[in-house]
TIVO-669630 format. One record per residue (C-alpha): residue in three letters; chain; x, y, z. Coordinates in Angstrom, 3 decimals. Layout:
<atoms>
ATOM   r c       px       py       pz
ATOM ALA A        X        Y        Z
...
</atoms>
This chain:
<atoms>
ATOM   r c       px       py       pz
ATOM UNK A   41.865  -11.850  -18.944
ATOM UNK A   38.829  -13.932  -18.220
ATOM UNK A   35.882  -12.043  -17.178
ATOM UNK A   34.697  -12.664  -13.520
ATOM UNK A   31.090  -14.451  -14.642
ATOM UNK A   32.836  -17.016  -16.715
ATOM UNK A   33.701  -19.804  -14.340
ATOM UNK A   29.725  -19.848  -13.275
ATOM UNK A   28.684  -19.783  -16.732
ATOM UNK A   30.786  -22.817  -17.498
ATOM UNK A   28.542  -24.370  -14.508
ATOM UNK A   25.560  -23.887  -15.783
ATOM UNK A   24.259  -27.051  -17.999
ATOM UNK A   22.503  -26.856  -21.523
ATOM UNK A   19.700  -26.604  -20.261
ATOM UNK A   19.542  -23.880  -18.349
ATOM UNK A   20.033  -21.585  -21.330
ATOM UNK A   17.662  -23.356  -23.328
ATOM UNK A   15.356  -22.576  -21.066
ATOM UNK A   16.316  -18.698  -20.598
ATOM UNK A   16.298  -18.651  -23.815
ATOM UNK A   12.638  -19.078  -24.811
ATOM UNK A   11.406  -17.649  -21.517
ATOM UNK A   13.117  -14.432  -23.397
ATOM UNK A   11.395  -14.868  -26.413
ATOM UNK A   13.879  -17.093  -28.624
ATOM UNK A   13.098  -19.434  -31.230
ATOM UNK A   14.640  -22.984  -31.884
ATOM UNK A   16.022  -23.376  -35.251
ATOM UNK A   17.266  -26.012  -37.485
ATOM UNK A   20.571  -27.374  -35.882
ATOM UNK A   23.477  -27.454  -38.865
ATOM UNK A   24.930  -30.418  -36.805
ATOM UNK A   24.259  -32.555  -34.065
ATOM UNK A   26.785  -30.773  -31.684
ATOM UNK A   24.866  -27.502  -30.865
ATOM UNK A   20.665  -26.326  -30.651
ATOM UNK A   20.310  -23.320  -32.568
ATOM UNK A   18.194  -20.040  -31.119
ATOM UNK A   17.561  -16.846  -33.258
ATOM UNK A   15.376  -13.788  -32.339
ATOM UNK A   14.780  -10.965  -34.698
ATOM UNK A   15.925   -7.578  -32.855
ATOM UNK A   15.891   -4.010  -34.794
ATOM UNK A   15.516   -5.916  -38.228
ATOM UNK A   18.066   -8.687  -38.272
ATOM UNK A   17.976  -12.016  -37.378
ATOM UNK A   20.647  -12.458  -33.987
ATOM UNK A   21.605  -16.059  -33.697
ATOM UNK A   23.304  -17.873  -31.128
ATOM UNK A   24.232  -21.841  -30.502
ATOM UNK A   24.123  -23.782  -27.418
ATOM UNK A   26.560  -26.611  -27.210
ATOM UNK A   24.549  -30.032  -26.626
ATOM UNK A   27.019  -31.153  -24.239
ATOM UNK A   28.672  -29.629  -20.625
ATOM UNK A   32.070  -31.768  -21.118
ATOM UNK A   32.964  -30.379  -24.852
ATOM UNK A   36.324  -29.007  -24.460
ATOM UNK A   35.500  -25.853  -25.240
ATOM UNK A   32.114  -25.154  -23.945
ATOM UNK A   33.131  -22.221  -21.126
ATOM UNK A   33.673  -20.183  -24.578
ATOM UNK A   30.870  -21.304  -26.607
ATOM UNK A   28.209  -20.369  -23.578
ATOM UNK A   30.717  -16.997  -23.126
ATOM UNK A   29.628  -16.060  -26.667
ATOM UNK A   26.282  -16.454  -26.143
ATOM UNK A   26.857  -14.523  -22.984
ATOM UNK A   28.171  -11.645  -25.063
ATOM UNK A   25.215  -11.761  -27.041
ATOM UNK A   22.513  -12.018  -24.523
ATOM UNK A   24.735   -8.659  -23.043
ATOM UNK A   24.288   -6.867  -26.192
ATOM UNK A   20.538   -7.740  -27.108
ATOM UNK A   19.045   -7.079  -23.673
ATOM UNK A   21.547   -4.174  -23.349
ATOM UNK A   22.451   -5.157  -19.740
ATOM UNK A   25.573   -6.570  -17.951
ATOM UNK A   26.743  -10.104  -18.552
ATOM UNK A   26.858  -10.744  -15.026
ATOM UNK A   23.354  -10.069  -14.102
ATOM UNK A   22.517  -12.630  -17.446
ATOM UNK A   25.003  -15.383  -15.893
ATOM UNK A   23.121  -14.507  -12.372
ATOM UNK A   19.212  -14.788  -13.969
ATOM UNK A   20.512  -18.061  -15.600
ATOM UNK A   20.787  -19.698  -12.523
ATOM UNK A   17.048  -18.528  -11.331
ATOM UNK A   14.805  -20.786  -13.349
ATOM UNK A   12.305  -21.422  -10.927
ATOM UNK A   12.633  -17.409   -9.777
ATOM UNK A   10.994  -14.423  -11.524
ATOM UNK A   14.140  -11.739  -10.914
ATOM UNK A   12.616   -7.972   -9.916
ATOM UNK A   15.547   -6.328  -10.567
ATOM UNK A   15.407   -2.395   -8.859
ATOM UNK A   18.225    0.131  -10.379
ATOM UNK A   18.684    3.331   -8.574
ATOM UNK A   20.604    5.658  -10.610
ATOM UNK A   22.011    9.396  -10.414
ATOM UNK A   24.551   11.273   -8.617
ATOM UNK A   24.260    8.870   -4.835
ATOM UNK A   24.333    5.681   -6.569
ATOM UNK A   27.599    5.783   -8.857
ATOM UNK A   29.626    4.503   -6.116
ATOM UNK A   27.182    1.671   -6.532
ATOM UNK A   26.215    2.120   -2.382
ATOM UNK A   23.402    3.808   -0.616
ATOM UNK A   23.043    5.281    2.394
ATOM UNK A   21.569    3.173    5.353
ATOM UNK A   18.011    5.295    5.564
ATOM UNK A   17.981    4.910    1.886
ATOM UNK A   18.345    1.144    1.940
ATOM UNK A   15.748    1.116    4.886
ATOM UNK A   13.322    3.110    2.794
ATOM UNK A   13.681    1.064   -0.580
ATOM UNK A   13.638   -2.308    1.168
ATOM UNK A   10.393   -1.445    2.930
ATOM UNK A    8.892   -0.070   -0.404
ATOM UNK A   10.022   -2.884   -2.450
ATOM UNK A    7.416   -5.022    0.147
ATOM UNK A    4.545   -2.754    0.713
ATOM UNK A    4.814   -2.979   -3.148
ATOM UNK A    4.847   -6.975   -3.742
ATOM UNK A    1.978   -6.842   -0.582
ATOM UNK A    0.108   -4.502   -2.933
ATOM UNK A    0.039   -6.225   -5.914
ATOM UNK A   -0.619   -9.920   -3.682
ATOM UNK A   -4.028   -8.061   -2.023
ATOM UNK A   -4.596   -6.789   -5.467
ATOM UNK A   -4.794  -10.068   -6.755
ATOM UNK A   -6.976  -11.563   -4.730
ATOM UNK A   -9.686   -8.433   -4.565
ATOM UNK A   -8.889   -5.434   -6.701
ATOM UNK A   -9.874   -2.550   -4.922
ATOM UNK A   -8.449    1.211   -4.725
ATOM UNK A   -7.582    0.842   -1.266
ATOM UNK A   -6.987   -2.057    0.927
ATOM UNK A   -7.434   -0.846    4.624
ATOM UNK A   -4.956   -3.668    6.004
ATOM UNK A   -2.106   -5.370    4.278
ATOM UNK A   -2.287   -8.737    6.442
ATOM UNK A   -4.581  -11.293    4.293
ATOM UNK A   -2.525  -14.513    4.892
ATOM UNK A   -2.072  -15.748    1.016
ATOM UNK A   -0.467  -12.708    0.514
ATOM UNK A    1.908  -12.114    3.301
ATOM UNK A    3.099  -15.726    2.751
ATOM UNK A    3.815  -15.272   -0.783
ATOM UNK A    6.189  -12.106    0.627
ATOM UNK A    7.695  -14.320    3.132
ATOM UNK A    8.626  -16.626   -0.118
ATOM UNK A   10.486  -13.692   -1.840
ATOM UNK A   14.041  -13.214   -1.495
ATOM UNK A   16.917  -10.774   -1.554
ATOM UNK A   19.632  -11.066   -3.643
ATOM UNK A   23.027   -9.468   -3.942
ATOM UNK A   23.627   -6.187   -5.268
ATOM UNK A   25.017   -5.605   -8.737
ATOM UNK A   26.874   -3.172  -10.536
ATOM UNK A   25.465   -0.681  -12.606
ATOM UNK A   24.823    2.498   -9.838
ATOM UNK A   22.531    0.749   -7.229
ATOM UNK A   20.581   -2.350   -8.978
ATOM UNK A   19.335   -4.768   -5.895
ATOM UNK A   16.903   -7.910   -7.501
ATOM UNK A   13.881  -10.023   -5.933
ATOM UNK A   13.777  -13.142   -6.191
ATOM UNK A   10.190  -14.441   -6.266
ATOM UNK A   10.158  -18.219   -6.559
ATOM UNK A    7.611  -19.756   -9.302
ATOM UNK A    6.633  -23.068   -9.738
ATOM UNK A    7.689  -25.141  -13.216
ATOM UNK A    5.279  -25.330  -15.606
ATOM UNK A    4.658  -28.833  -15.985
ATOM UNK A    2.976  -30.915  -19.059
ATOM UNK A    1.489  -27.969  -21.343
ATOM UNK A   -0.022  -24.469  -20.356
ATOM UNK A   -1.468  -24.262  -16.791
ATOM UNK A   -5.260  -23.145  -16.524
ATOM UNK A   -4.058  -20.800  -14.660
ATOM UNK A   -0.857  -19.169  -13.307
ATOM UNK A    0.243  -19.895  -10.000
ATOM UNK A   -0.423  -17.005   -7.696
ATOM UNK A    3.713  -15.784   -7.219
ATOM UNK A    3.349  -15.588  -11.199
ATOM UNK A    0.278  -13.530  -11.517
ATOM UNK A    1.186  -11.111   -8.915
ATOM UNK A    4.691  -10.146  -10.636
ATOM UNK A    2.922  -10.149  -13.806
ATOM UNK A    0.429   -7.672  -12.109
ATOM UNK A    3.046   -5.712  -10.978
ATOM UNK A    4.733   -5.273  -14.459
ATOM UNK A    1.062   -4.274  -15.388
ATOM UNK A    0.659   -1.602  -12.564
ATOM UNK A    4.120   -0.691  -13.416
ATOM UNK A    3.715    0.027  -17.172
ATOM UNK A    0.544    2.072  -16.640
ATOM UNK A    1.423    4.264  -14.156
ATOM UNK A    4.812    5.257  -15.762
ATOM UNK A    2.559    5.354  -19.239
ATOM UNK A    0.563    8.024  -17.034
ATOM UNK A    2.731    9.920  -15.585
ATOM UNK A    5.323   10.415  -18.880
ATOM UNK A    1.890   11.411  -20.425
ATOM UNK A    0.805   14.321  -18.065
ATOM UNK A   -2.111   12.300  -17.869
ATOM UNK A   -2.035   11.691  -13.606
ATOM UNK A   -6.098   11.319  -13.353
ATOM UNK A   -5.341    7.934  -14.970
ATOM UNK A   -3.551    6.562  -11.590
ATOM UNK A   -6.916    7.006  -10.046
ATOM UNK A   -8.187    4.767  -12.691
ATOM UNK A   -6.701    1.520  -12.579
ATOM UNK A   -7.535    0.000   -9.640
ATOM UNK A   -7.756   -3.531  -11.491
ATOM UNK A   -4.730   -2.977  -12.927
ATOM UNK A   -3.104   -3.197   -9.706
ATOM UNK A   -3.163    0.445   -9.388
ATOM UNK A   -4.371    0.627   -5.549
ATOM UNK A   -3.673    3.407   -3.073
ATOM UNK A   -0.773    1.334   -1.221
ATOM UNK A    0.603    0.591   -4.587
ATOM UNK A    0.933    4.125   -5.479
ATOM UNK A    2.308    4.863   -2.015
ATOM UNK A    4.571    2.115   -2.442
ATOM UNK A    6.025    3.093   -5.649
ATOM UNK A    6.021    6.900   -4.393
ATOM UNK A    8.586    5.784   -1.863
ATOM UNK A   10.868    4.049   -4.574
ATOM UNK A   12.654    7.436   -5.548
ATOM UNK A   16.147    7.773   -6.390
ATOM UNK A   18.774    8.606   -3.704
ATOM UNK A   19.328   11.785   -3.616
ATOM UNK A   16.340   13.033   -5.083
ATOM UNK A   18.254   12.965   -8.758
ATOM UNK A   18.722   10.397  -11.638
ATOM UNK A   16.003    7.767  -12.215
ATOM UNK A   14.545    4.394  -10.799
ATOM UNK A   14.104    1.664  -13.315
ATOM UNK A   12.519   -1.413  -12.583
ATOM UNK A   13.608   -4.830  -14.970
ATOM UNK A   11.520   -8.361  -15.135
ATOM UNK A   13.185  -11.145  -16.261
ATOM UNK A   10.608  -14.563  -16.073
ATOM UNK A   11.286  -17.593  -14.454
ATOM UNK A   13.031  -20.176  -17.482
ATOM UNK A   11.176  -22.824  -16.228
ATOM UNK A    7.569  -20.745  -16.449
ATOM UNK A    8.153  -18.839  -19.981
ATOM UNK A    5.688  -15.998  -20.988
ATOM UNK A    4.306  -15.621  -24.456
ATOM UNK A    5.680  -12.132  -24.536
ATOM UNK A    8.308  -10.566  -22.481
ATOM UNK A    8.311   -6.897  -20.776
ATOM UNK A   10.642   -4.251  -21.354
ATOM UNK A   12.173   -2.417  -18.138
ATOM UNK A   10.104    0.527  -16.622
ATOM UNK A   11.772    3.690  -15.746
ATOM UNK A   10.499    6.533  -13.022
ATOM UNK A   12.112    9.685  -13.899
ATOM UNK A   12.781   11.717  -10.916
ATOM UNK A   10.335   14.516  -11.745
ATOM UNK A    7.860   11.980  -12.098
ATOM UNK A    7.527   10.604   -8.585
ATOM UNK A    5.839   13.708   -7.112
ATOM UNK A    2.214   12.877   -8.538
ATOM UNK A    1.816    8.993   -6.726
ATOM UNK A    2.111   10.094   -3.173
ATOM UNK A   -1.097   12.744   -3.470
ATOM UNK A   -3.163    9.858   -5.794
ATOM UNK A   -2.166    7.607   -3.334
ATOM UNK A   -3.788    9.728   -0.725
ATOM UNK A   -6.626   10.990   -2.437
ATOM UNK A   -7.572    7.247   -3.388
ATOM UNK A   -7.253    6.023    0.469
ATOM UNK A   -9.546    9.175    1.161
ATOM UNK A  -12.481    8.657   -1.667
ATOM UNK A  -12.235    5.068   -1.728
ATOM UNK A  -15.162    3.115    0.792
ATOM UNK A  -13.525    0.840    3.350
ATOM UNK A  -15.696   -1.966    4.137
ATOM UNK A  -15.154   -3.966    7.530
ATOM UNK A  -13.277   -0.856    9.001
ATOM UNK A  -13.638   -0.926   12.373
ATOM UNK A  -13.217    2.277   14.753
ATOM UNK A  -13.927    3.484   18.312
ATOM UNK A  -14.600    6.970   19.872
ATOM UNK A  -17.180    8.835   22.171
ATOM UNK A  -20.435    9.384   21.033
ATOM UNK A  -20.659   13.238   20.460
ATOM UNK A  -23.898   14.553   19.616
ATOM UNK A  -27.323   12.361   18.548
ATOM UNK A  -29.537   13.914   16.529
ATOM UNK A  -33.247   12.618   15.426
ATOM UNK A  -35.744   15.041   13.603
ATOM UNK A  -38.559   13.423   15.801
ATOM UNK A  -38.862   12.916   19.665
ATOM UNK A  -40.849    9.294   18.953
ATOM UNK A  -38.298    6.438   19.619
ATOM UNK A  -40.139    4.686   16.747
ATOM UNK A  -37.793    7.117   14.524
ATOM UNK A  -34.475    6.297   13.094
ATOM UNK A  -31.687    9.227   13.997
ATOM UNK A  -28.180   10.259   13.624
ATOM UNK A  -24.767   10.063   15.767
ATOM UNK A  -22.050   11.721   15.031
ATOM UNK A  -18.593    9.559   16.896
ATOM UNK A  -15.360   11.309   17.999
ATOM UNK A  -13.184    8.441   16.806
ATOM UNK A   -9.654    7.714   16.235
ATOM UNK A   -9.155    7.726   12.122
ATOM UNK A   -6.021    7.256   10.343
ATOM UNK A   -3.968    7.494   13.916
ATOM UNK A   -5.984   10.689   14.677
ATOM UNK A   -7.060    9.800   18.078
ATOM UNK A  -10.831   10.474   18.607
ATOM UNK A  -10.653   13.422   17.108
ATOM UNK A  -12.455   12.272   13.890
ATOM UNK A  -15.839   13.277   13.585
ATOM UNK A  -17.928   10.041   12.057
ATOM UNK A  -21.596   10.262   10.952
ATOM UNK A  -23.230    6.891   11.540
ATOM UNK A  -27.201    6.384   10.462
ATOM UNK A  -28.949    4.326   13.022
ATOM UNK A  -31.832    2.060   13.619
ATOM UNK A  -34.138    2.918   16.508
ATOM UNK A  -33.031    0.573   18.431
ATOM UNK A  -29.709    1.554   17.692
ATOM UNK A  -29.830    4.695   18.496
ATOM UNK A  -31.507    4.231   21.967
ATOM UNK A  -28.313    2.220   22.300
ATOM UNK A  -26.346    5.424   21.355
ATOM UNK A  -28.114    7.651   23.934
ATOM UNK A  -27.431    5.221   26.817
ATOM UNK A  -23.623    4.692   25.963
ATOM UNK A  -23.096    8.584   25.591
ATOM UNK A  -24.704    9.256   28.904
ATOM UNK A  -22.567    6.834   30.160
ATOM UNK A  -19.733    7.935   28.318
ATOM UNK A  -18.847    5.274   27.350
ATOM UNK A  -16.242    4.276   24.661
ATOM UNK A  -17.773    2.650   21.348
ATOM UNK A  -16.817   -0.028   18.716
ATOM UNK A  -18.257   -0.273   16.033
ATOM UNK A  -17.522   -1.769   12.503
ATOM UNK A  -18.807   -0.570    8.677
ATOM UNK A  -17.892    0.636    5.892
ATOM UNK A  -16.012    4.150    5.929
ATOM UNK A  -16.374    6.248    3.203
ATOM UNK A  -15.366    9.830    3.032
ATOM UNK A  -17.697   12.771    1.287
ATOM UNK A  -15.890   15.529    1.145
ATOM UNK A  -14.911   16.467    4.472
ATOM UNK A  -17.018   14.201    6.106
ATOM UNK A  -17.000   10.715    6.708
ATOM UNK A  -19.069    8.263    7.449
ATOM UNK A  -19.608    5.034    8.240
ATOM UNK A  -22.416    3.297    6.530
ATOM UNK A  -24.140   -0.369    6.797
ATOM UNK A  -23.004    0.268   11.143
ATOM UNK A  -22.943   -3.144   12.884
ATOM UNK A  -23.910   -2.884   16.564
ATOM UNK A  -22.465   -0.982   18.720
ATOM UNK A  -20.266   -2.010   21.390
ATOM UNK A  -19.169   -0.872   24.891
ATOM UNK A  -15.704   -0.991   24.945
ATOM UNK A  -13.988   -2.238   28.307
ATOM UNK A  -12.177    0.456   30.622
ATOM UNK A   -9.091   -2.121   31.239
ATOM UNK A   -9.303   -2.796   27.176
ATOM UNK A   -6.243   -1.042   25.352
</atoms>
């Protein structure tokens, strides 16, 4: 019987695997005729080789490209169909997620699951975007316009076999006329993310967690680590592998094997997650509260002093005790609005010492409006 993927892979012209090929690391070789190109790739000591027929309407092409199928399957050690699918991605990088243990080998998930993983799957690709254009341990807001459009770009794609494997599609310009200066941005964020990916599971299989609070230009932010905390297996059992394949139109000089997340090993990234949101400074943070207590060492207004803010912080409404340093003039300002109890704005950049935080470089403060939300 033929197998299911054939007909598509009959579809698909020369080109396309010529393409997939050296985007997966192939080499052309000397033809032995004009009918075929030749590819070889050395894997575990011997030379694999495979032929591509030069032309779609030789009679027997659908088993030519089948063979070559076969051998793709047993070199990348992965299903034939997901091959014959990447084949026809050229201008897509393919994410491809695999959820496996006990929940998964019906090959379905729950709905909550699917809810959780889909959300993950784009806090994580909004990570790795912010991440690319600052690197920072935490980014207080995921909403910087480059990157949400590049999410917006990504796609879904249908489910395969193989317990619970779901792929992104994130679409990638063609390399055109040589080696680009630089990579367009889709490409350097999934190569960032194979990056982040390959460090943190290097970390983690090591016993070595300090390091995820280490690699913040790595991609390794806070909401990364959140992100990826929330990509656990159904079920709490098995493992969650993650699988690049590049774009055949945008080949890479090397290619990345897949990265697997034991179960036991997800614990760790949601409390470095946290404890990087809570030691990392947060410039342009902006919060609002009641001024609580003012305190200056010296009665003469010439003198700078100290406020301390009941504000809302991390949806803790004003309950947050914030120490702001102010100017004089400032913190006449401060006096007035707390004996007007008023409520304040005011922007900076939080950091957290300890228990305390506090909001340094303070921009002016700002009565907020009783009819203002």
């Amino acid at each position: 019987m033929k197998p299911d993927w054939l007909q598509t892979a009959s579809r698909l012209p020369p080109s396309a695997y010529r393409r997939y090929l050296v985007a997966s690391g192939w080499k052309e070789g000397d033809a032995l005729n004009d009918r075929h190109w030749r590819y070889h790739r050395n894997e575990h000591e011997q030379d694999v080789v495979v032929e591509i027929p030069r032309r779609q309407d030789f009679v027997d092409y659908g088993r030519r490209v089948a063979e070559v199928i076969e051998v793709l399957s047993l070199v990348e050690r992965r299903a034939a169909r997901a091959i014959v699918f990447d084949l026809g991605q050229p201008e897509a990088d393919v994410l491809a997620f695999r959820f496996a243990g006990a929940d998964t080998e019906s090959g379905t998930i729950s709905i909550s699951d699917s809810a959780r993983i889909r959300e993950a799957r784009k806090q994580l690709l909004l990570a790795a975007a912010h991440s690319i254009i600052e690197p920072r341990a935490h980014h207080p807001r995921l909403s910087r316009a480059e990157a949400v459009a590049f999410v917006d770009t990504c796609r879904e794609a249908p489910t395969r076999s193989g317990s619970y494997v779901s792929p992104i599609l994130v679409p990638v310009s063609p390399a055109v006329g040589g080696p680009a200066i630089e990579d367009p941005f889709a490409r350097r964020v999934t190569r960032l993310m194979a990056t982040a990916l390959n460090q943190a599971a290097d970390a983690l299989t090591a016993g070595e967690d300090q390091r995820l609070l280490e690699g913040a230009k790595a991609g390794l932010s806070s909401n990364f680590l959140a992100a990826l905390s929330a990509l656990h297996p159904p079920g709490g059992q098995g493992y969650t592998e993650i699988a690049f394949t590049w774009a055949a139109r945008r080949p890479v000089a090397t290619t990345v094997p897949p990265v697997r997340f034991d179960h036991r090993l997800f614990a760790p990234l949601g409390e470095a997650a946290r404890v990087l949101k809570a030691t990392s400074p947060a410039p342009g943070t902006e919060i609002e509260g009641y001024v609580r207590t003012l305190d200056r060492e010296a009665t003469d207004p010439s003198q700078p002093g100290e406020v301390v803010l009941l504000a809302t912080v991390d949806d803790r409404p004003h309950t947050v005790k914030v120490y702001i340093s102010l100017s004089p003039g400032a913190y006449a300002q401060a006096m007035d609005l707390h004996q007007k109890a008023a409520r304040v704005r005011v922007s900076g950049t939080l950091v957290k010492e300890g228990r305390r935080h506090i909001l340094r470089s303070p921009g002016e403060l700002v009565a907020v409006p009783d009819d203002e939300d």
